[in-house]
VOPABA-284431 format. One line per field, with one value per residue (C-alpha): residue in three letters; x negated, y negated, z negated; residue number from 1. Coordinates in nm, 3 decimals. Layout:
VOPABA-284431
type	[ALA	...] $
u	[X	...] $
v	[Y	...] $
w	[Z	...] $
seq	[NUM	...] $
END
This chain:
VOPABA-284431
type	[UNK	UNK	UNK	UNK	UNK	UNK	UNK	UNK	UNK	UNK	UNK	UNK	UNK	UNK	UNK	UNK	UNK	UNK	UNK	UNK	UNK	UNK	UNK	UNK	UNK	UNK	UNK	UNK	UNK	UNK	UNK	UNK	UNK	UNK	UNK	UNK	UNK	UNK	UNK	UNK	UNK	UNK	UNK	UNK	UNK	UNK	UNK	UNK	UNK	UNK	UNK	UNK	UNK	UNK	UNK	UNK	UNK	UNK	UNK	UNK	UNK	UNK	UNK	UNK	UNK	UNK	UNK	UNK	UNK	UNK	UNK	UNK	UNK] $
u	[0.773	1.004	1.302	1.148	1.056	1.433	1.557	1.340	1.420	1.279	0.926	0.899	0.554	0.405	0.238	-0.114	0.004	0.148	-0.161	-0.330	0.052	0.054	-0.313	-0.254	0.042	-0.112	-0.410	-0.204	-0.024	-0.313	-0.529	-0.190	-0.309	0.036	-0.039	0.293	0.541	0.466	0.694	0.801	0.782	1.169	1.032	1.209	0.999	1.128	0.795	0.758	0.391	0.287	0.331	0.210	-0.117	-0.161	-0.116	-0.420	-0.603	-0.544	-0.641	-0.943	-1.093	-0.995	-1.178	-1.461	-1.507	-1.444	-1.665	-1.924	-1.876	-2.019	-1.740	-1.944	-1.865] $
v	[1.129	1.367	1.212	1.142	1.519	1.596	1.310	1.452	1.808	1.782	1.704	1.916	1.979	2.381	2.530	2.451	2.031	1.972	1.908	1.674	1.537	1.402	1.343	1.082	0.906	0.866	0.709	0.487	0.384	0.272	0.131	-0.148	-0.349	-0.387	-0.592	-0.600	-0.874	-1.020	-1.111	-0.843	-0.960	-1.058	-1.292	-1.100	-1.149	-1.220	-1.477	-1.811	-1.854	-2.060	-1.728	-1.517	-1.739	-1.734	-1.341	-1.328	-1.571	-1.373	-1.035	-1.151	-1.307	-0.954	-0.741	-1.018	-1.000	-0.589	-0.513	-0.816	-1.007	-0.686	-0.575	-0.245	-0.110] $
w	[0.357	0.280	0.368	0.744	0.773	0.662	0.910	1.212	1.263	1.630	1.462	1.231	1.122	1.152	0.842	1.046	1.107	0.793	0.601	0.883	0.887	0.541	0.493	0.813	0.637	0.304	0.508	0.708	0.413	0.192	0.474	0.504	0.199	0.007	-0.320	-0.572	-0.558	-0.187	0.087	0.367	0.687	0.606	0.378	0.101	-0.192	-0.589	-0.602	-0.442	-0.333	-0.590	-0.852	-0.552	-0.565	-0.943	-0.936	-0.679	-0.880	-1.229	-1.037	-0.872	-1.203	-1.388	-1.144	-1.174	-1.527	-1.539	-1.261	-1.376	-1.058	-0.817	-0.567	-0.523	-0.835] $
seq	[1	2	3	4	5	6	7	8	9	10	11	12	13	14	15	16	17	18	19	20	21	22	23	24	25	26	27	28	29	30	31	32	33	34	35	36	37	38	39	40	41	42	43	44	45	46	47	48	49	50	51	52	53	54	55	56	57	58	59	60	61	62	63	64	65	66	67	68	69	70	71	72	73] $
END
């Protein structure tokens, strides 16, 4: 974030935006749904999806058995 504020001088955010600025881009970045160790859309990943699948599998059946099977918890 910082380095896109210092590579945008022309949009530089005002002591009023700043705080709507950052609270958007957090936002936008959790609401994308990255999980650790998948492919970029360059296909770029250091896990073929066999591992990918297990990793899914092995963190599905952990939140399972810590949350006793109730996703609202």
């Amino acid at each position: 974030m910082r380095g896109w504020c210092l590579k945008n001088p022309a949009k530089r955010k005002t002591s009023k935006g700043i705080g709507r600025f950052i609270n958007n881009w957090l936002s936008k970045e959790q609401n994308k749904g990255h999980v650790r160790g998948y492919a970029t859309a360059g296909g770029n990943s250091k896990y073929d999806q066999s591992t990918l699948d297990r990793i899914v599998n092995e963190t599905r059946e952990e939140f399972l058995n810590r949350t006793g099977g109730d996703p609202r918890v």
